[in-house]
C-alpha atoms as an extended CHARMM CRD file, in Angstrom:
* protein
*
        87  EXT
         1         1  UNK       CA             -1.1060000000       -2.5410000000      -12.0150000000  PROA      1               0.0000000000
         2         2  UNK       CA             -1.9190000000       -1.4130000000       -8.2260000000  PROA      2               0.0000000000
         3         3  UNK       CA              1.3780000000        0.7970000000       -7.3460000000  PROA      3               0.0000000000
         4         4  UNK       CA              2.3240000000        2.4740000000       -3.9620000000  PROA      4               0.0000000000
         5         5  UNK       CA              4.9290000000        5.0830000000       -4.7540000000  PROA      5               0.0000000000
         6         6  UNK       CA              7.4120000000        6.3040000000       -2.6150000000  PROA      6               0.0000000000
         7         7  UNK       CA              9.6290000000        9.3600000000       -2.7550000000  PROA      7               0.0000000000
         8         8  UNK       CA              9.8000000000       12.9770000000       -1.6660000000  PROA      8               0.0000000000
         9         9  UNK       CA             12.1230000000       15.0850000000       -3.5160000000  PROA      9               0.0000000000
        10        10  UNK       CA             11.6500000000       17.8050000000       -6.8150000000  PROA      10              0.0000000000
        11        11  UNK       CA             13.3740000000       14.9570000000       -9.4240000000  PROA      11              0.0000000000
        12        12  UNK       CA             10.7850000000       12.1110000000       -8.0380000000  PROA      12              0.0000000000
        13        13  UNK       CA              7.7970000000       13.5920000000       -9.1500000000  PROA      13              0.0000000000
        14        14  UNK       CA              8.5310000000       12.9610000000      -12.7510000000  PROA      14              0.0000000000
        15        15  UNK       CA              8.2650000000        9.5050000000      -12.1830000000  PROA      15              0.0000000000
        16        16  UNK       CA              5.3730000000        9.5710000000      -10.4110000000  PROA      16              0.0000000000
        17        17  UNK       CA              3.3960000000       11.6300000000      -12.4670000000  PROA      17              0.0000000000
        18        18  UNK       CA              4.2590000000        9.0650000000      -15.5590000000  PROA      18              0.0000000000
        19        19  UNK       CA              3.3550000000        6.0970000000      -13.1040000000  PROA      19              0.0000000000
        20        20  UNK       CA              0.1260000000        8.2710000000      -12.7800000000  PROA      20              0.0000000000
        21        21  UNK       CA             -0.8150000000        8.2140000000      -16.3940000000  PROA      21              0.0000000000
        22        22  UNK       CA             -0.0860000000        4.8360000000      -16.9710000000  PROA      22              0.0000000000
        23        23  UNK       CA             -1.1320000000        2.9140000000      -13.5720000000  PROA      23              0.0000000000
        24        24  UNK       CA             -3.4800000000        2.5160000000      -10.7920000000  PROA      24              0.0000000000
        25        25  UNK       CA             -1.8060000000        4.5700000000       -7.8220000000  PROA      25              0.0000000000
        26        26  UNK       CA             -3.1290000000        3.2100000000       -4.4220000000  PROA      26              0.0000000000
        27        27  UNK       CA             -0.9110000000        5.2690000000       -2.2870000000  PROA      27              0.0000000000
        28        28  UNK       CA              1.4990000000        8.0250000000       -2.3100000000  PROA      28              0.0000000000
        29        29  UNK       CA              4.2760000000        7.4200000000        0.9990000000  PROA      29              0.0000000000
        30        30  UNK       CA              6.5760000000       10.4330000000        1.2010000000  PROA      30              0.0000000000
        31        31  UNK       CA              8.3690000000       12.6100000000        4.5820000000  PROA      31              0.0000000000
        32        32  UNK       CA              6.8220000000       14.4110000000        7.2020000000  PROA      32              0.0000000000
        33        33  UNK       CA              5.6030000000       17.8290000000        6.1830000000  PROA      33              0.0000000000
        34        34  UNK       CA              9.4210000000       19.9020000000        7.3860000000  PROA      34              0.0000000000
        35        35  UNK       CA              9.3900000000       23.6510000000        8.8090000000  PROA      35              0.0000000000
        36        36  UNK       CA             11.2610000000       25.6340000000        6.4840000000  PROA      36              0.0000000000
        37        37  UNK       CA             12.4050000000       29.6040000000        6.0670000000  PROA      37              0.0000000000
        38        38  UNK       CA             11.9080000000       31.9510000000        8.6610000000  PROA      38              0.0000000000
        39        39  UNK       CA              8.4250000000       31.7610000000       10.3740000000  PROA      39              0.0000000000
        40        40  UNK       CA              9.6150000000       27.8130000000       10.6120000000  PROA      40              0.0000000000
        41        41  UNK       CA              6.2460000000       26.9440000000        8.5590000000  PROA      41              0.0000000000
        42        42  UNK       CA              5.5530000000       23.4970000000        7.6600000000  PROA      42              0.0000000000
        43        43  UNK       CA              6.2240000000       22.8240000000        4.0370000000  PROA      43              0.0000000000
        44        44  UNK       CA              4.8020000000       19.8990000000        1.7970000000  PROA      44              0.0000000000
        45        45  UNK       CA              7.5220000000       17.9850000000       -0.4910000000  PROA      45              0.0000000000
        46        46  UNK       CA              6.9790000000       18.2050000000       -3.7450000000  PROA      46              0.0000000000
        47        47  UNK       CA              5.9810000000       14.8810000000       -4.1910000000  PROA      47              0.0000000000
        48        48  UNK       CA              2.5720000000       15.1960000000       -1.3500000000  PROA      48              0.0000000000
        49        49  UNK       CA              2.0850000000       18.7550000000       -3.4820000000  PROA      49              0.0000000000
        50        50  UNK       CA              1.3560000000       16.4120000000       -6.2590000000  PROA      50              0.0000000000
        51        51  UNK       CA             -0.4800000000       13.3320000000       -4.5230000000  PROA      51              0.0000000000
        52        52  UNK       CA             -2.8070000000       16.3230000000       -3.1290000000  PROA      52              0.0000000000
        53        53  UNK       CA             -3.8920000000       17.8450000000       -6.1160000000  PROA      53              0.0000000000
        54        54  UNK       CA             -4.8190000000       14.6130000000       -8.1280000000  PROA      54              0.0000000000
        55        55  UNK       CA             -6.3380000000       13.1710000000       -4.7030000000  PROA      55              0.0000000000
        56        56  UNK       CA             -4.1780000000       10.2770000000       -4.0330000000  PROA      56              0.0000000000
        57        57  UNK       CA             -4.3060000000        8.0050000000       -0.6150000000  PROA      57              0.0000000000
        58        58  UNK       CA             -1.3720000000        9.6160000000        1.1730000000  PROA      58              0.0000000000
        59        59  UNK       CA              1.0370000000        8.5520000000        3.8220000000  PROA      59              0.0000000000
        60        60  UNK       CA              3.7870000000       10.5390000000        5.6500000000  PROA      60              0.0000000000
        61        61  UNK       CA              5.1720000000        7.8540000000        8.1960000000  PROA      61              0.0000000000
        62        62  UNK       CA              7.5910000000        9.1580000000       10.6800000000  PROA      62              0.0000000000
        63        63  UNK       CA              9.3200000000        5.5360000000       10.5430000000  PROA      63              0.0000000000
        64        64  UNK       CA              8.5080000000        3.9960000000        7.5550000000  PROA      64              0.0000000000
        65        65  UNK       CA             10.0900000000        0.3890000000        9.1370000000  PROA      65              0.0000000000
        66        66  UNK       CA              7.3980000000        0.3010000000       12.0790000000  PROA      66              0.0000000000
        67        67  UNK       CA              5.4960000000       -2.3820000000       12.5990000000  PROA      67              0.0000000000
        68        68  UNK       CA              2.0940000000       -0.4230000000       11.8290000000  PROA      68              0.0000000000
        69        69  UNK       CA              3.1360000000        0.9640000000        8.2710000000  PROA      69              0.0000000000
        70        70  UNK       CA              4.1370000000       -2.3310000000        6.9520000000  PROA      70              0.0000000000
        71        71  UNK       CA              0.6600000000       -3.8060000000        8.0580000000  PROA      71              0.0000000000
        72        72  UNK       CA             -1.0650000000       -0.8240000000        7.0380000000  PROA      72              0.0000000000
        73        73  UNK       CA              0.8840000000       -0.5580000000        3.0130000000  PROA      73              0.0000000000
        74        74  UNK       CA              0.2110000000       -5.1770000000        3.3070000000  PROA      74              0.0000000000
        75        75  UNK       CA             -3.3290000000       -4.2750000000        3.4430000000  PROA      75              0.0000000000
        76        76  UNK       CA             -2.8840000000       -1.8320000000        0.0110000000  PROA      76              0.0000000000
        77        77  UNK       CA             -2.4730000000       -5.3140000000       -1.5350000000  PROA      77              0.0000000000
        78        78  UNK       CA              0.4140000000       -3.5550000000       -4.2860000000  PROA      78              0.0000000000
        79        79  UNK       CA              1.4770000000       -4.9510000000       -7.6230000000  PROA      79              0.0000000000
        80        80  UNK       CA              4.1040000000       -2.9840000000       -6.9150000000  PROA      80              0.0000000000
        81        81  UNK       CA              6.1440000000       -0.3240000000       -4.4740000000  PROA      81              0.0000000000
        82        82  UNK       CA              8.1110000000        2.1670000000       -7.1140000000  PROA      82              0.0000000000
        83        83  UNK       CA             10.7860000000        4.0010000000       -5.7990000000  PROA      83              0.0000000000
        84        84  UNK       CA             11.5670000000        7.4700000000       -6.9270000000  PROA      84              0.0000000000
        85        85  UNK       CA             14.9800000000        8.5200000000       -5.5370000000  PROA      85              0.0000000000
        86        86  UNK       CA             18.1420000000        8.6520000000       -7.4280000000  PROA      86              0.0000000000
        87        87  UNK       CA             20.9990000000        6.0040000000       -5.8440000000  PROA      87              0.0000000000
């Protein structure tokens, strides 16, 4: 299955790394890059940390509603969008 995953946080990567090992991954969408501690220095999430090292298609949309993102994740063509957040 072609899968765009979506998440950011520590407990999402979990999931994605099993979606990894069992599915296609076309794209990893997660935050911004954030400044954190005291220099202010822009910090991956977890979840790009992983996308990164196995080379996955990557996108950090400031507003992941705008018109341009939805075109742009139409075009992935996606089996699927999983979801890795906790509700």
């Amino acid at each position: 299955m072609r899968v765009i995953f979506m998440g950011t946080p520590e407990f999402a990567v979990p999931s994605l790394k099993m979606l990894y090992e069992t599915q296609e991954i076309i794209c990893v969408v997660t935050q911004p890059d954030k400044p954190k501690g005291r220099g202010q220095k822009l910090q991956p999430s977890p979840v790009k940390v992983f996308a990164t090292e196995k080379n996955l298609p990557l996108l950090q949309p400031k507003k992941i509603k705008s018109p341009d993102v939805v075109a742009e994740l139409k075009n992935f063509r996606a089996d699927l969008i999983a979801e890795g957040r906790v509700k």
